[in-house]
C-alpha positions as CSV (number, residue, x, y, z in Angstrom):
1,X,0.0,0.0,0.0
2,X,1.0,3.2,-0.6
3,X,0.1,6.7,0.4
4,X,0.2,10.0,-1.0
5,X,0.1,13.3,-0.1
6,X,-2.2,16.6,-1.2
7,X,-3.8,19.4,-0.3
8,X,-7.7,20.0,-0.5
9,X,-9.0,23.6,0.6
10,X,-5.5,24.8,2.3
11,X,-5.5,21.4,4.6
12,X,-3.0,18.9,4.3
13,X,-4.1,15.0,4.3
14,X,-2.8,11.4,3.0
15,X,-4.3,9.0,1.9
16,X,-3.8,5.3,-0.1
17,X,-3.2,6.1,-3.3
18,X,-6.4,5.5,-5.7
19,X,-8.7,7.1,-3.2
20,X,-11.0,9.3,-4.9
21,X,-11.1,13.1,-3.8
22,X,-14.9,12.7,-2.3
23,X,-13.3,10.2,0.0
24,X,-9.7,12.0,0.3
25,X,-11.7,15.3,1.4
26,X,-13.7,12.9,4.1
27,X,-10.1,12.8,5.7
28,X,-9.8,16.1,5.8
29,X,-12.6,17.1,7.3
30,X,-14.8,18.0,4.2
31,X,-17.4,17.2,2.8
32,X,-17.7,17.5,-0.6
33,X,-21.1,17.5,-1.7
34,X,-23.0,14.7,-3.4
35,X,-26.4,13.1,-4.7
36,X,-25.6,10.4,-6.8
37,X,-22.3,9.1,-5.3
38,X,-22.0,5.8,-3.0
39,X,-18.8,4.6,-1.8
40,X,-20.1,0.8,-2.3
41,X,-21.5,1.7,-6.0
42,X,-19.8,1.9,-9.2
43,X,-19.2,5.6,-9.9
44,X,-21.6,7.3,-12.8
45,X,-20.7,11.2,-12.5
46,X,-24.1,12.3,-13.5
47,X,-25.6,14.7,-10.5
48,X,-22.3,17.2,-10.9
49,X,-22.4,18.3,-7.5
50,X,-19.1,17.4,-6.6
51,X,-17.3,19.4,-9.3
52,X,-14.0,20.9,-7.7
53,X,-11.0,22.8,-9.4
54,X,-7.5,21.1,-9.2
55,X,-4.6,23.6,-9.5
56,X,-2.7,22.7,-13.2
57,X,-6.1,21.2,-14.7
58,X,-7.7,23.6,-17.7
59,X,-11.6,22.3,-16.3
60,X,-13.4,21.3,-12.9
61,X,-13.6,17.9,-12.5
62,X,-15.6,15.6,-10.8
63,X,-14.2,14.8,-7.1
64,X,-16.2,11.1,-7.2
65,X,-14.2,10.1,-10.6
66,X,-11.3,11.7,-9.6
67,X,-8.1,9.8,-7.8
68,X,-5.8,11.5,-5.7
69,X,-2.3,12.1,-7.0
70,X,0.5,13.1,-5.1
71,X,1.3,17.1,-4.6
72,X,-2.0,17.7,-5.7
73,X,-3.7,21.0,-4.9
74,X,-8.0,21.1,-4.9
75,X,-10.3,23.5,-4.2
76,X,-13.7,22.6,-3.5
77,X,-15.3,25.7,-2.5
78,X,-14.2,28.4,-5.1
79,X,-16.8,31.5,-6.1
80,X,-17.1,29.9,-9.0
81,X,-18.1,26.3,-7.8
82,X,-20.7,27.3,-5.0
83,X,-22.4,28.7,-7.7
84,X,-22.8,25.9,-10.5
85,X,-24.0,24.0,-7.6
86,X,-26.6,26.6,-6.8
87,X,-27.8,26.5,-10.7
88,X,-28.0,22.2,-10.4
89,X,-30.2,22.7,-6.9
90,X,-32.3,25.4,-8.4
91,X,-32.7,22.5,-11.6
92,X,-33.6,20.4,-9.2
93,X,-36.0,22.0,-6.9
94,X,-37.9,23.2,-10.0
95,X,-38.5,19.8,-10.9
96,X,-39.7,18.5,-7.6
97,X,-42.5,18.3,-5.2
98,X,-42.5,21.2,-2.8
99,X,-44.1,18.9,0.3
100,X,-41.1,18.9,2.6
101,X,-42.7,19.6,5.7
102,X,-45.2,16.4,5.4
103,X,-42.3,14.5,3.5
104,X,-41.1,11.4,5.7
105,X,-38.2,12.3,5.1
106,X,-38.3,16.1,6.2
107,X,-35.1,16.1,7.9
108,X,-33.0,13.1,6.6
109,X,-33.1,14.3,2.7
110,X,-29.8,14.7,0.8
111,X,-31.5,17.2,-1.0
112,X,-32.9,18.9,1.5
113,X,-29.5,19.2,3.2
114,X,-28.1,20.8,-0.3
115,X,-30.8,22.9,-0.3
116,X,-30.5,24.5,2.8
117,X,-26.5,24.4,2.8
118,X,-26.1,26.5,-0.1
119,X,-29.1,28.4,0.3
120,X,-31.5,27.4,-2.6
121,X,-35.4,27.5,-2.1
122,X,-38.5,26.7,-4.2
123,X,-39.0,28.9,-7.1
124,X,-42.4,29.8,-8.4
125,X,-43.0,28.5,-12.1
126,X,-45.6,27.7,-14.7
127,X,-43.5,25.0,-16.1
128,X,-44.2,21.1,-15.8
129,X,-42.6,18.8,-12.8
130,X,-41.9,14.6,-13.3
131,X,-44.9,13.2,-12.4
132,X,-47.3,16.2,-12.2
133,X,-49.8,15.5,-14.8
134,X,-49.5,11.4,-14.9
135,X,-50.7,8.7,-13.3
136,X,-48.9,6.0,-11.7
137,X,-46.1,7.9,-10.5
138,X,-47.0,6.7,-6.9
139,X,-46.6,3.3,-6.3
140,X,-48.5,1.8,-3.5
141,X,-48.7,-2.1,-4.4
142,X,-45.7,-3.3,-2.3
143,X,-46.5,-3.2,1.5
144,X,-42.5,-3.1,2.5
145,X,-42.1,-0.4,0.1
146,X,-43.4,2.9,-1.1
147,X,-42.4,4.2,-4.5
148,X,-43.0,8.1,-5.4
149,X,-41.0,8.5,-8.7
150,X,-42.2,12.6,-8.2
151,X,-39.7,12.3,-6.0
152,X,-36.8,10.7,-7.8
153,X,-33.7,13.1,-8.9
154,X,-32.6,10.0,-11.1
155,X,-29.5,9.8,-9.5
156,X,-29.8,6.2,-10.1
157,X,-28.1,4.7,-7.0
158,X,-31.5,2.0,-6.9
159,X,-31.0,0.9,-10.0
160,X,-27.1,0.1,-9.3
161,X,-27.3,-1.2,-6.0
162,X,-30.3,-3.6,-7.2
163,X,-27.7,-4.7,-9.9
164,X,-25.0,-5.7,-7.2
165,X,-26.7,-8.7,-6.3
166,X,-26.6,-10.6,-9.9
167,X,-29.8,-12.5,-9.9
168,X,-32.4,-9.5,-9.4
169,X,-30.9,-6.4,-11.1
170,X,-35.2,-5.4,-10.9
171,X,-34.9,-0.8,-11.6
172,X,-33.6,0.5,-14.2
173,X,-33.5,3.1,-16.5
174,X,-36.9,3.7,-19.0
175,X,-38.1,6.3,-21.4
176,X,-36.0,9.0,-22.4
177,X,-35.7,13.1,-21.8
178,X,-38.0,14.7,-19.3
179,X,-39.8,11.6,-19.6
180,X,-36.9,9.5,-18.1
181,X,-38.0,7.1,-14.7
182,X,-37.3,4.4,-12.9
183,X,-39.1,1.2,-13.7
184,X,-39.0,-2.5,-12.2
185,X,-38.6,-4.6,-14.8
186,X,-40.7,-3.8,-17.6
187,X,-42.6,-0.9,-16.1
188,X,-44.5,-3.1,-13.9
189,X,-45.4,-2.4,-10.4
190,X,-43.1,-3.3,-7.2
191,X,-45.5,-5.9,-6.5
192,X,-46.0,-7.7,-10.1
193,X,-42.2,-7.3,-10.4
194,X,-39.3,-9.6,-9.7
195,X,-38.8,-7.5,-6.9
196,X,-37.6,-9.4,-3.1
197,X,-38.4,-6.4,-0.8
198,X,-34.7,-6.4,-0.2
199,X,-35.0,-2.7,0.7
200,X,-30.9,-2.1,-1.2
201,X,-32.7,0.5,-3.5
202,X,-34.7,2.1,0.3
203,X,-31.2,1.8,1.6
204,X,-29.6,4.2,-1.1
205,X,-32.6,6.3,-1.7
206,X,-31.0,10.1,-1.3
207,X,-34.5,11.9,-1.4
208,X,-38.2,10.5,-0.6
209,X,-38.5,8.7,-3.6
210,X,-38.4,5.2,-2.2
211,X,-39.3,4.3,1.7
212,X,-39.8,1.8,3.9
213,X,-43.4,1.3,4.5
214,X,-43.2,-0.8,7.6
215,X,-41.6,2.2,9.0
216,X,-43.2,4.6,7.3
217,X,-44.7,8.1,9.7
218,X,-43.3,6.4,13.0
219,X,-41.6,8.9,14.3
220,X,-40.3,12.5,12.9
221,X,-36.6,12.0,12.4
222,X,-35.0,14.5,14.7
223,X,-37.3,12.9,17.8
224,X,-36.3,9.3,17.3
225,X,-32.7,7.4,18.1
226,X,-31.5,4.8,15.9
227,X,-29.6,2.0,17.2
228,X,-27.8,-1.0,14.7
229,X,-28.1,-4.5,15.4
230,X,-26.7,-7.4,13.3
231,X,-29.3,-9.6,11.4
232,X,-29.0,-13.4,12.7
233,X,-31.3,-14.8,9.7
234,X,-27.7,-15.9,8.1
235,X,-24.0,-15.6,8.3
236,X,-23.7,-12.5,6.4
237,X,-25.3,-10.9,9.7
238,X,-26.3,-7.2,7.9
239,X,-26.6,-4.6,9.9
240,X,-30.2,-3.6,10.7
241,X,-31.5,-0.2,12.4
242,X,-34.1,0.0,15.0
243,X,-36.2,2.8,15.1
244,X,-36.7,4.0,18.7
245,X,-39.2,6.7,19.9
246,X,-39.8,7.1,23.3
247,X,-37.6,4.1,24.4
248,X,-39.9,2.1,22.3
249,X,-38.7,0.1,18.9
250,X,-41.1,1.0,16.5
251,X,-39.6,-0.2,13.3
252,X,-36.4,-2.4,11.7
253,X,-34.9,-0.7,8.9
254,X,-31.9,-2.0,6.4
255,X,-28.8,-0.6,6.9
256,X,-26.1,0.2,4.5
257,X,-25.0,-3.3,2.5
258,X,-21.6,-3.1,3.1
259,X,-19.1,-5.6,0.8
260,X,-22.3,-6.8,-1.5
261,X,-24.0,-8.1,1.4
262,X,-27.5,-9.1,-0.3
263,X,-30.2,-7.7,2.3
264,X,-33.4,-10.2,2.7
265,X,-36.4,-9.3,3.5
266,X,-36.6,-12.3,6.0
267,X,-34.2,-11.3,7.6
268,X,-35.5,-8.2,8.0
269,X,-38.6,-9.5,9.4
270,X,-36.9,-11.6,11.8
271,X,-35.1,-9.0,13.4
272,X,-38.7,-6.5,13.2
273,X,-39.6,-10.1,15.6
274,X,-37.4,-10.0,17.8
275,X,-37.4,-6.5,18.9
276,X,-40.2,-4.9,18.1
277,X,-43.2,-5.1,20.2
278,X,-46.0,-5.3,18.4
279,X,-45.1,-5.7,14.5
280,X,-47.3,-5.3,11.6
281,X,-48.7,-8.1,9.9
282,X,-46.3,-9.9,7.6
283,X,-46.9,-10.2,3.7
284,X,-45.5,-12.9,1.4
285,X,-45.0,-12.4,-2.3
286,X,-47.0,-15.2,-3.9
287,X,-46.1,-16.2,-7.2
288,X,-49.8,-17.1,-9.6
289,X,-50.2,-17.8,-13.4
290,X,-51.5,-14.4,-13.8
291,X,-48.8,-12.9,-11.8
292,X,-47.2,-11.7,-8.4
293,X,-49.4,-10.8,-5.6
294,X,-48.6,-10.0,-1.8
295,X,-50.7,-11.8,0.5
296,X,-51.0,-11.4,4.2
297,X,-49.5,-14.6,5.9
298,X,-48.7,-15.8,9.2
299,X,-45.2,-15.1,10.8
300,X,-43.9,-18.5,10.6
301,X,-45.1,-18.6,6.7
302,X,-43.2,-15.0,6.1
303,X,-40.0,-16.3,7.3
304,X,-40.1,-19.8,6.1
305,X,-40.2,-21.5,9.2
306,X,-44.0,-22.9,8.6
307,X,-43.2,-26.5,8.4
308,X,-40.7,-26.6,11.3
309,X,-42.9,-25.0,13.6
310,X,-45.7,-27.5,12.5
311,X,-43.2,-30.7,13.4
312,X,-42.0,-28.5,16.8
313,X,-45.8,-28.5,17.7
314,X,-45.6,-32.4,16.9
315,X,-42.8,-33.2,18.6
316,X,-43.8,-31.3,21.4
317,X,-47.4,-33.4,21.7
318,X,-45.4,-36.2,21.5
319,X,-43.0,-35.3,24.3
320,X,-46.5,-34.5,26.4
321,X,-48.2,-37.8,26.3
């Protein structure tokens, strides 16, 4: 391994050389701003928020695409940065819905954070936002999940963390232009989809476009603690969140799949089990001729476990006569 020295915004650091500047600046103590960027997701460029300016280079560049070189001098913050990001939020804001005070995720948005950092508010205009004047932008068929695609910014972080696990690769990319959304598969809903309820795409989700339903309005985000727990469905053991208001668990969400750690939704469910008190009923994606539909099932049906609690109960009359 070998480590290199530069200089971001007048502060020394060092890092292994390869790291990209978002990360570099992380180790200096700033943060450079980003929407479409995930450390455990192959990098796409495509929000431009974290343009920078590196001493010697004739254009910004980049800082998520960008490797740190030795002696080399960035600025993150120049006169002339702080205000192309202004332009993109502005872009951004005028193309989205303006409900952030009865958003779920008023207060835990990337977005929002943006927004307020640099300044940028709601403008008023006649002109058309995604999702405005169609139907089916709103996606209520999955109960784990809740799909808004008003919402989206495209950043398309759901569409490559669903890919990381090789056999569902569900979002992607359809239409094109100002028509552009996120579909599962072929522009089905969550529910008639291929998709497992993993929660990945929840997981990455910078804005309100995708949320977990099953924790969904339980709690405003500044009032409740979260506290991470390991998963002991499998050996992978993810890492889980639980929701806490008022000393209670309310809710189990997903957290961050770190090293291509799948995510299951019964694994979810089994942790939501253990600590929560009194959990939701469980659904069960059943597979029929004329396609995928969640049913509500019983808990040892939702996590597999129907047949072995049906020979317990056995074994157990058994052990009683």
């Amino acid at each position: 391994m070998k480590f290199i020295s530069l200089t971001i915004d007048d502060k020394p650091v060092r890092v292994l050389e390869g790291t990209n500047l978002v990360e570099a600046a992380k180790k200096a103590g700033i943060k450079i701003p980003t929407l479409c960027y995930s450390k455990n997701l192959p990098v796409v460029s495509s929000c431009r928020m974290c343009l920078v300016e590196i001493e010697g280079f004739n254009k910004l560049v980049t800082a998520c695409s960008t490797a740190a070189t030795e002696g080399m001098v960035v600025h993150t913050e120049t006169e002339e940065i702080v205000q192309i990001r202004k332009n993109l939020l502005r872009l951004y804001l005028d193309n989205h819905p303006s409900d952030c005070l009865t958003c779920s995720r008023n207060g835990n948005c990337e977005l929002q954070d943006l927004a307020y950092r640099y300044d940028v508010k709601f403008r008023v205009h006649d002109g058309a936002r995604r999702g405005s004047e169609k139907a089916g932008f709103t996606d209520t068929s999955s109960p784990y999940i809740l799909r808004d695609e008003s919402k989206c910014i495209l950043c398309g972080r759901c569409v490559r963390t669903c890919a990381v696990v090789p056999d569902r690769n569900i979002l992607q990319f359809g239409n094109r232009g100002f028509d552009t959304k996120i579909i599962a598969d072929y522009d089905t809903s969550l529910e008639k989809s291929g998709c497992v309820s993993c929660n990945r795409c929840v997981v990455e989700c910078p804005v309100g476009a995708l949320v977990d339903r099953r924790a969904y309005r339980k709690g405003r985000t500044w009032e409740r603690t979260i506290k991470e727990v390991k998963c002991k469905s499998c050996d992978y053991g993810c890492n889980m969140k639980l929701i806490i208001d008022k000393d209670k668990v309310v809710a189990v969400e997903a957290a961050n799949p770190q090293n291509g750690r799948p995510l299951c939704l019964r694994g979810r469910l089994l942790t939501e089990l253990e600590y929560v008190d009194l959990p939701e009923k469980p659904y069960k994606k059943i597979y029929h001729e004329d396609g995928n539909e969640f049913e509500q099932v019983t808990w040892a049906k939702a996590l597999n476990l129907d047949n072995v609690y049906e020979k317990m109960n056995r074994l157990d009359e058994v052990e009683n006569e």
